[in-house]
N, C-alpha and C positions, 0 to 999 in steps of 0.2 A: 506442422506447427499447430499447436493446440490452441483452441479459442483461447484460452487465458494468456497465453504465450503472446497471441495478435493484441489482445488489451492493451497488457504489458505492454509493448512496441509504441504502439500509440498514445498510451501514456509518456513515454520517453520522448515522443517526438512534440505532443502538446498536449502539456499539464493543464489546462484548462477547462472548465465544463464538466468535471465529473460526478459522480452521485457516487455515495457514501455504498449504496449494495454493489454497485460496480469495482470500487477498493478492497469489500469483503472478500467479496466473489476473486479474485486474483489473489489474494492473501491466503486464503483457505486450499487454492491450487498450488500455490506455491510451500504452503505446510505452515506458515503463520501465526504463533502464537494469538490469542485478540484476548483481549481485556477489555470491560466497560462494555460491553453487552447493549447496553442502553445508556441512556443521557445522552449529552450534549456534545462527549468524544470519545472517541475507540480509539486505543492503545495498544499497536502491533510491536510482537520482539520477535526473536527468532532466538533459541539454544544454541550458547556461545558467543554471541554478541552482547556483548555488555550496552549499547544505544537500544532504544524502543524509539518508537515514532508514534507522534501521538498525531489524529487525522481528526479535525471536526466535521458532524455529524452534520453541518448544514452546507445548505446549496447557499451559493456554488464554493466548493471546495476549491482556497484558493492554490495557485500552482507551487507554492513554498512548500506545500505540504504534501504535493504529489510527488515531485524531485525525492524528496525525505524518502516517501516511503519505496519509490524504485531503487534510490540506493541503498535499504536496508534491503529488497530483495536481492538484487547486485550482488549484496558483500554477503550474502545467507549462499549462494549460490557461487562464491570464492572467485567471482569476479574483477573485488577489487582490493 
């Protein structure tokens, strides 16, 4: 299981407490479109999914937003 893989996971298990390079860093393993670069939010899609998730750029990253984007990895991954 690959470091981003263990993230992953523990993303899933609690959405809580995350930092915005920690969501990149899994996003960019996972193959992750990102949009918004900078400012105040970054804008992950995946080709073929018609949903993006949009994640804010400030701590603490609340868990609404982390659900979002595991299950756009999820369903990029034909999971769901």
């Amino acid at each position: 299981m690959s470091t981003a893989e263990k993230t992953l996971s523990r993303m899933r298990n609690n959405p809580k407490n995350w930092r915005i390079e920690e969501v990149i860093a899994v996003a960019k393993n996972f193959n992750l479109l990102m949009r918004a670069k900078e400012g105040s939010h970054h804008v992950f899609s995946f080709p073929g999914i018609k949903d993006s998730v949009s994640v804010p750029a400030h701590k603490p990253i609340k868990p609404v937003y982390i659900r979002q984007f595991v299950e756009l990895i999820d369903r990029s991954r034909g999971k769901l």
